[in-house]
Each structure stands twice: as C-alpha cells, then as structure tokens.
C-alpha positions, 0 to 999 in steps of 0.5 A, a space after each residue: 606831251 603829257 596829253 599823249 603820254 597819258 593815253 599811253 599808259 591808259 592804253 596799257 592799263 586797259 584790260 578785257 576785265 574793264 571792258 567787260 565790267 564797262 561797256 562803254 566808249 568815251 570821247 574827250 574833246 581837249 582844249 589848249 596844250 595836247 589838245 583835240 579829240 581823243 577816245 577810250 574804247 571800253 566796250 569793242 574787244 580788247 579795248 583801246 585808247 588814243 588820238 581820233 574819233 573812236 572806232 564805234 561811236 562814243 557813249 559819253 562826250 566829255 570837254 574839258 582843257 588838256 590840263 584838267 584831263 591830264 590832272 585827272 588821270 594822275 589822281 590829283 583832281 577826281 573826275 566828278 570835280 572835274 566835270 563840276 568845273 564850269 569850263 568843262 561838259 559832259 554829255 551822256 551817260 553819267 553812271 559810265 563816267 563812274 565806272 572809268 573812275 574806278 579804272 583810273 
C-alpha cells in the first residue's frame, strides 16, 4: 500500500549524510489504511526505515492517520501543519521533526 511504499523510498533516500546531520529516531503510530507503527532510524549507522518499533528507542512519537502521513512525504501537506491538525500528536523533540523536514 501507499504506507509501505512510502517507507521504501525513504528507506532508499536515507543517506549517512542525514544521519549524521540529525541524530534522531522517529516513531509513527498510524491509523486507518496502511496503519500501525513505523520508524525511521536517523541516528544508528547507516540509517534505516520500516515496519516495527525502531531498533533503539525513538526520540520523537508522532500519531497521525496513514493518510496525513503519506500526504506528508509526497509534499502535499508540510509536516509542521501535519502536526498542527488535531487528530494527530507529537511527542518529544520538536527542533528534530524540523530537521526530517529538510530530508523529505
């Protein structure tokens, strides 16, 4: 689905670049089509993406529905108003969530 399509091309885009310039391991708990928890690891060597709790523990939790998610990595939703609508929560670092903005 458009949920696991998405995390592979992430998973293609991530470069040692980004993981050096982030640092940082974000979790996404998805509702509806697609749904359940994903991660991208941008802080363990190498950087990874995909279906599951990350490998090390998450430093930014972000709920939103599969559809928002996928809205936002196809540029047509920037991740801050993402995050502004009211069914979806962020938890933790919020300077980080920048920063995978500039990867998308």
């Amino acid at each position: 689905g458009p949920v696991a399509e998405t995390f592979r091309v992430i998973q293609g885009a991530v470069t040692e670049e980004h993981v050096r310039s982030t640092q940082g391991v974000f979790q996404f708990e998805l509702s509806g089509d697609g749904g359940g928890t994903w991660y991208i690891d941008l802080k363990t060597k190498g950087g990874s993406a995909g279906f599951g709790k990350p490998p090390v523990t998450a430093d930014v939790v972000m709920s939103m529905s599969s559809a928002d998610f996928v809205k936002m990595f196809t540029d047509k939703m920037k991740p801050l108003m993402a995050f502004m609508s009211e069914n979806s929560s962020i938890i933790g670092d919020m300077m980080l969530t920048l920063s995978l903005e500039k990867m998308l």
